[in-house]
C-alpha positions in Angstrom: -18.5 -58.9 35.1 -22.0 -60.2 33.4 -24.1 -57.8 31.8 -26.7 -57.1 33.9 -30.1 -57.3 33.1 -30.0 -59.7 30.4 -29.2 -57.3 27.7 -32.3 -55.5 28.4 -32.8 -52.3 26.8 -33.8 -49.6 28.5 -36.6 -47.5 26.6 -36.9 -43.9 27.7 -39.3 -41.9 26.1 -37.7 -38.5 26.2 -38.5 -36.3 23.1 -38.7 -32.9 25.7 -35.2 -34.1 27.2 -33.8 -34.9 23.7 -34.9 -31.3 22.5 -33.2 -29.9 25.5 -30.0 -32.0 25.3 -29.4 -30.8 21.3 -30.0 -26.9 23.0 -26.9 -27.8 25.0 -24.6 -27.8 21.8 -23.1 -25.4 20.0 -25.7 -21.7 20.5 -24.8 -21.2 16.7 -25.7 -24.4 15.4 -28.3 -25.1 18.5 -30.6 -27.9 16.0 -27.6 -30.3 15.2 -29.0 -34.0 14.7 -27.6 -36.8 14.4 -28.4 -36.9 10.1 -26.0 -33.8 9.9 -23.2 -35.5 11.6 -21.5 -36.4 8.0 -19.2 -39.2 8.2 -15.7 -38.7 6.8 -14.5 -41.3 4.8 -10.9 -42.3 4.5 -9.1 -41.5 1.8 -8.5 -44.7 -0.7 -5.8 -47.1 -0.4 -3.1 -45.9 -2.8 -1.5 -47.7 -5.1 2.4 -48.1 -3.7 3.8 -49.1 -7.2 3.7 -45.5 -8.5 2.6 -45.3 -12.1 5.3 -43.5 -13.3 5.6 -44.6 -16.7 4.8 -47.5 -18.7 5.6 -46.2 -22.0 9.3 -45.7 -23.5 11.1 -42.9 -22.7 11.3 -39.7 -24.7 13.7 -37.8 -26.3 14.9 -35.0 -24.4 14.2 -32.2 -26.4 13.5 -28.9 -26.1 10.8 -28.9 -27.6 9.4 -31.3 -25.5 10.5 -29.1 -22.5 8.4 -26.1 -23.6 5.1 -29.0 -24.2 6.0 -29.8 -20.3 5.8 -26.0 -19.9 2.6 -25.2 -21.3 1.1 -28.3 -19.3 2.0 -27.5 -16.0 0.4 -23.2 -17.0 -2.8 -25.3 -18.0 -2.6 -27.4 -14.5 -2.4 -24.5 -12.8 -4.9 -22.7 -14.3 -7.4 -25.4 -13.7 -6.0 -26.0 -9.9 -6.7 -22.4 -9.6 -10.2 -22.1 -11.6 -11.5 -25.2 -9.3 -9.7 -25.1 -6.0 -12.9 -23.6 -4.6 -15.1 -26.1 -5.3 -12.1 -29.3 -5.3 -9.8 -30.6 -2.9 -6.4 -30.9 -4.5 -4.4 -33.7 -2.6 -0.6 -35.1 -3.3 -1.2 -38.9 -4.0 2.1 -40.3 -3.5 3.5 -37.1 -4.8 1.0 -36.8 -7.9 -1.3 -34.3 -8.2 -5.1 -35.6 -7.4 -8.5 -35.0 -6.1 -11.1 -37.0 -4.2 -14.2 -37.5 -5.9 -18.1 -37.5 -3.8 -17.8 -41.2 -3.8 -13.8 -41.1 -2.1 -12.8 -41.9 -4.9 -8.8 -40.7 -6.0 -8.9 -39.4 -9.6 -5.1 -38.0 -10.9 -5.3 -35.0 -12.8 -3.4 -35.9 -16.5 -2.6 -34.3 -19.4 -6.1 -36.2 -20.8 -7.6 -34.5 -18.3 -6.6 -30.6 -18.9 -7.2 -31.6 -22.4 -10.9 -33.3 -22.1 -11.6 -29.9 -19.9 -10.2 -27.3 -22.5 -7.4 -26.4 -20.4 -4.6 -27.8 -23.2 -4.6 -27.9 -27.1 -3.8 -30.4 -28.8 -0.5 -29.0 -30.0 0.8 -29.8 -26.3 -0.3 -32.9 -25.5 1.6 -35.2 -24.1 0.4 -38.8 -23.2 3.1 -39.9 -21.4 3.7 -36.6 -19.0 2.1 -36.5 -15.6 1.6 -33.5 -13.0 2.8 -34.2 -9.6 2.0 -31.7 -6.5 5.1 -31.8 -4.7 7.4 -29.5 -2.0 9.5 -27.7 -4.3 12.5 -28.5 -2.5 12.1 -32.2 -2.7 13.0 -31.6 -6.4 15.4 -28.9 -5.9 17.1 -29.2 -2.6 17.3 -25.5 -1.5 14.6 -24.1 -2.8 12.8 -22.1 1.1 8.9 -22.9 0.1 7.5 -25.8 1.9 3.9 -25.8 0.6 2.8 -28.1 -2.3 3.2 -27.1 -6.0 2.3 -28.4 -9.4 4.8 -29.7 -11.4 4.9 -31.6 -14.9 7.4 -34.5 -15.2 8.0 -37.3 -18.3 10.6 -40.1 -18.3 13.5 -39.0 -21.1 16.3 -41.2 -22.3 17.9 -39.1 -19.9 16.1 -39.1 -17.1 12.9 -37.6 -15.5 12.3 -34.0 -17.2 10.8 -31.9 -14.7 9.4 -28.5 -15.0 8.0 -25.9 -12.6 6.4 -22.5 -13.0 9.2 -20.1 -12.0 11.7 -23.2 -11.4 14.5 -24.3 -14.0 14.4 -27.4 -16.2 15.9 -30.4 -14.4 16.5 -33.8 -15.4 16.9 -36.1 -12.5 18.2 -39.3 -12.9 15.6 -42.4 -12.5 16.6 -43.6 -9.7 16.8 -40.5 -7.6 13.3 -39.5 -8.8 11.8 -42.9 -7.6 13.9 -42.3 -4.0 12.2 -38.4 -4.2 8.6 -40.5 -4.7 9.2 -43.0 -2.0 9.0 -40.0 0.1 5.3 -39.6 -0.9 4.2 -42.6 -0.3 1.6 -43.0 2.5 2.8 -46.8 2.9 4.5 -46.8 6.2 3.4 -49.9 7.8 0.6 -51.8 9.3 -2.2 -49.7 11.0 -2.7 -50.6 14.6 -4.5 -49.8 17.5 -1.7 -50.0 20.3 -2.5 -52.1 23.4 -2.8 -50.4 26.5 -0.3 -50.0 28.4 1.6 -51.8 25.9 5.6 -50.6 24.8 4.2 -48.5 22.0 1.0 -47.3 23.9 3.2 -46.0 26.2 6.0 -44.6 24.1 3.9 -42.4 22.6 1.8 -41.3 25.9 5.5 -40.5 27.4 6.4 -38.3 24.2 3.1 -36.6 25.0 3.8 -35.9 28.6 7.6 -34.8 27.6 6.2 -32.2 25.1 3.5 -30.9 28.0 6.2 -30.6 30.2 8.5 -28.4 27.5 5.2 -26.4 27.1 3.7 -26.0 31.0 1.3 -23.6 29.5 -0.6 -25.8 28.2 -0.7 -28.6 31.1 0.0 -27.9 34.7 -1.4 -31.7 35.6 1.6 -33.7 33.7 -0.1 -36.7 32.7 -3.4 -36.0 34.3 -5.3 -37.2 31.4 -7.6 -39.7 30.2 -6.8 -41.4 26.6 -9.9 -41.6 24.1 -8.1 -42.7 20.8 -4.6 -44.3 19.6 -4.0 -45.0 16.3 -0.3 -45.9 14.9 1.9 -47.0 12.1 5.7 -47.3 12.0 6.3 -43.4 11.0 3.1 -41.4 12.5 0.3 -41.8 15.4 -2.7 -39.9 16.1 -3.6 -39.9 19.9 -6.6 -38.3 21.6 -6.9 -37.2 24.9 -8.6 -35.4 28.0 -8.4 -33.6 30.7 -9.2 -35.9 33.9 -11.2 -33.5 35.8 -12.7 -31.7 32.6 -13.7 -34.4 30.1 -14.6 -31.8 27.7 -11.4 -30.7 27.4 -10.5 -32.9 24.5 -7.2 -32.3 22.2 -5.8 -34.9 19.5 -2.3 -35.3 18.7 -0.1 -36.5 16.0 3.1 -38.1 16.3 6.4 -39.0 14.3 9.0 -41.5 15.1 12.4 -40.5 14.0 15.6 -42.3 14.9 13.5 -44.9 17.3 11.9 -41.9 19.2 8.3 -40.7 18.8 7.9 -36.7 18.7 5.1 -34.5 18.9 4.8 -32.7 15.5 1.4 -31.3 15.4 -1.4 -30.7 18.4 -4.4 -28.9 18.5 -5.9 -30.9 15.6 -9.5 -30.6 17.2 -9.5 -27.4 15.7 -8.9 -28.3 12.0 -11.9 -28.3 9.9 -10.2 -30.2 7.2 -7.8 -32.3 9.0 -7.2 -34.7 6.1 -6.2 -31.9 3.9 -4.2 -30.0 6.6 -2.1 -33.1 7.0 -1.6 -34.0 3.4 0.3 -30.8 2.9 2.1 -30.3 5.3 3.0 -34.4 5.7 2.3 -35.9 2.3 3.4 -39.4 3.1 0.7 -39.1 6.0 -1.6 -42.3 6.0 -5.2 -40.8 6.2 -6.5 -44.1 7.6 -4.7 -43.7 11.0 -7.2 -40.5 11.5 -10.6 -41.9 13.4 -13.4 -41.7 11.2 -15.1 -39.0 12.9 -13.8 -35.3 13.0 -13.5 -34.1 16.0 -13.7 -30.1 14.7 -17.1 -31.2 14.3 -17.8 -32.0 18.2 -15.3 -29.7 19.7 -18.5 -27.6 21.0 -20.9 -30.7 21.8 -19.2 -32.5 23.9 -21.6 -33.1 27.0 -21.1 -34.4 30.6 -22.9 -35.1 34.2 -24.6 -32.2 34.5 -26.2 -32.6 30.8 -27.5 -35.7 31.6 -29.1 -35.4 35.4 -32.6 -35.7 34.1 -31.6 -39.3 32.4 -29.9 -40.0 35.6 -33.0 -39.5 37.8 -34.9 -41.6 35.7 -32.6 -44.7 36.0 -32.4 -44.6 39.2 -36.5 -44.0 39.7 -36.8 -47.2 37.6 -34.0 -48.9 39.4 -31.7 -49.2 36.5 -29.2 -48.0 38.6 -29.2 -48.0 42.7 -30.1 -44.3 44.2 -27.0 -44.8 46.0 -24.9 -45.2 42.6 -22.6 -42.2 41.6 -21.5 -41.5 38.3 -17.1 -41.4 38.2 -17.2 -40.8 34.5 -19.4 -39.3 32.1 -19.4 -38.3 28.7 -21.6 -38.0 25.4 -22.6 -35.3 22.5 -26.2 -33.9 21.9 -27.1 -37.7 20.1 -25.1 -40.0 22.1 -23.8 -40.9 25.6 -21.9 -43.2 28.7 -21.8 -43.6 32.2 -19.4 -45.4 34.8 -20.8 -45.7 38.3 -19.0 -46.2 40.8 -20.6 -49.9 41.4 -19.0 -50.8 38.1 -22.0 -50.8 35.9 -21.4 -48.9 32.5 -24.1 -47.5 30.3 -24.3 -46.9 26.5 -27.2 -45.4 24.9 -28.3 -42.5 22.7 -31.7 -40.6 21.3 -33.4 -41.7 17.9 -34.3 -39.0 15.8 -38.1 -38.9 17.2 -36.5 -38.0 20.8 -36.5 -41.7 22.4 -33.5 -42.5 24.4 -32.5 -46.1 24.9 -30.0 -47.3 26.7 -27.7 -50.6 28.0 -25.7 -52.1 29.8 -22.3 -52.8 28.4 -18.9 -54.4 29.8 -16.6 -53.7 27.0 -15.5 -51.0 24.9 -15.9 -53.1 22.2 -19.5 -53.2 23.5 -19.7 -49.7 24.1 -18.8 -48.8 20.2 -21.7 -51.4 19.0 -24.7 -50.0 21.3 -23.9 -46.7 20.2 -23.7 -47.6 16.2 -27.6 -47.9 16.8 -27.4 -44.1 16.6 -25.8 -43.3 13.5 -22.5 -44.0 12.1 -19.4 -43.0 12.4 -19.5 -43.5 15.8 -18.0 -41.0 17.9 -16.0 -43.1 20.0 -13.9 -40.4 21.7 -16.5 -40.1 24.0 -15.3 -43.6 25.5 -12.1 -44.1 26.9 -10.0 -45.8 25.2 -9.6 -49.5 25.8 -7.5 -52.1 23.4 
């Protein structure tokens, strides 16, 4: 199809209707704009060849044991002294936070000494803290949440020590097997084809697990796909309902023995998805989540009958024929599309003084660019997905 018009865009003064539209969001947070919509930025590439050490190994003594000791009490106290104000992330199974600028930092022995946490007497260079599922180290422990450890390479092996756990030495080969099981690197990220072999794989795990859970779906697959994102271990999908496109839900997915499994649903209602995922599935690849959280939008999400005032006026400038109906629609308080049923799509969204603008698009790939004019990340769920 040729874009119609010429690229023209379409210039709609409407700073009333763009007041009114922003009054359709959530009633608690009625004046969201499109400068509070923060984007969330990925979490850095890691760095696969774990810095475990560079140094040689120690002697493995017990006095060295009881410095390990004393480091992990001071890791803990400043994990629990900042926790409020940091986010404390696994980083391929050491212990770390993300900085304002995205930035990974590892939390050291340097560290808990720089901060006043650790004396002198206990320092140890060569020791790192690692935030790991205790029984990844131990094998039967029952706790499955994250906790700070304090490990060093020995002439025996890897000396690690736990609050509350007993002193282990784990042979070097088995620690760098327990690592690998941190590490985020699990293939190439991809956006799957539609209606390609693993498009489909994974929209058929979806539909089994609705159908184990009938609750949830009476309308087995009656849905439309806004977002597919997938690496050789984990997917993310996002979908909606076909007759209620604001009934949006986002998936993750884990292939196990050449099969792809639900694992988690109901991520729309995470407010910290990245951190939600990172403990519960540390080797998690952050990048495979869309850049926009959809927590954020789960009570913006417009349709047709948000937008009738913006209909009547393309069709009274003859944008759009009077005869042309609208068979999909959807958009937040800043940004929107249209499919008539003539085959014309529309793209467009409000400035921050009110203005609307729209155009004409063929593409998704069109769609996502018209609707960058409006502030990033773009919220591209509202689209349906198209690769």
């Amino acid at each position: 199809m040729k874009r119609n018009n010429k690229n023209a865009v379409l210039f709609l003064s409407l700073s009333i209707l763009f007041g009114m539209l922003s009054g359709c969001a959530d009633s608690q947070n009625p004046d969201v704009t499109q400068t509070e919509i923060q984007e969330t930025e990925a979490l850095p590439e890691p760095d696969t060849e774990t810095n475990i050490s560079h140094s040689a190994p120690l002697e493995a003594t017990e006095d060295l044991y009881g410095k390990l000791n004393n480091i992990t009490y001071a890791c803990e106290r400043y994990y629990a002294k900042t926790k409020d104000s940091k986010e404390f992330y696994t980083w391929a199974g050491i212990l770390s936070t993300i900085d304002s600028e995205g930035t990974q930092k590892e939390i050291t022995p340097q560290t808990l000494l720089d901060l006043g946490y650790l004396n002198e007497e206990n320092f140890v260079p060569e020791a790192f803290s690692l935030y790991m599922k205790p029984r990844d180290i131990y094998g039967d422990s029952p706790k499955t949440g994250l906790e700070i450890f304090t490990v060093v390479e020995t002439t025996e092996g890897y000396m690690i020590c736990g609050n509350g756990y007993e002193k282990k030495l784990i042979p070097s080969e088995d620690f760098r097997k327990i690592i690998l099981n941190y590490n985020p690197d699990n293939g190439k990220l991809t956006n799957p084809e539609t209606n390609g072999t693993l498009y489909n794989s994974l929209l058929m795990a979806i539909a089994a697990d609705r159908k184990d859970h009938p609750a949830e779906s009476s309308t087995v697959p009656n849905y439309i796909v806004r977002y597919v994102s997938a690496n050789d271990l984990y997917a993310v999908v996002i979908l909606s309902g076909s007759d209620d496109v604001t009934d949006i839900t986002e998936y993750l997915l884990k292939k196990e023995n050449d099969s792809w499994s639900v694992v988690k649903k109901a991520l729309e209602n995470e407010e910290n998805i990245k951190l939600t995922l990172n403990k519960e599935y540390p080797n998690f690849d952050q990048g495979l989540l869309p850049p926009y959280t959809l927590y954020e939008y789960r009570k913006q999400v417009m349709t047709t009958e948000h937008y009738t005032n913006i209909l009547e006026i393309l069709k009274n400038q003859n944008t759009i024929d009077k005869s042309d109906t609208v068979t999909y629609c959807c958009g937040t308080p800043n940004v929107l599309y249209f499919e008539f049923s003539s085959g014309k799509k529309i793209a467009g969204g409000a400035s921050k003084d009110g203005k609307f603008s729209c155009n004409f698009v063929e593409t998704y790939e069109d769609a996502i660019k018209e609707l960058a004019r409006f502030g990033q990340p773009v919220p591209a769920f509202i689209l349906k997905y198209n690769h």
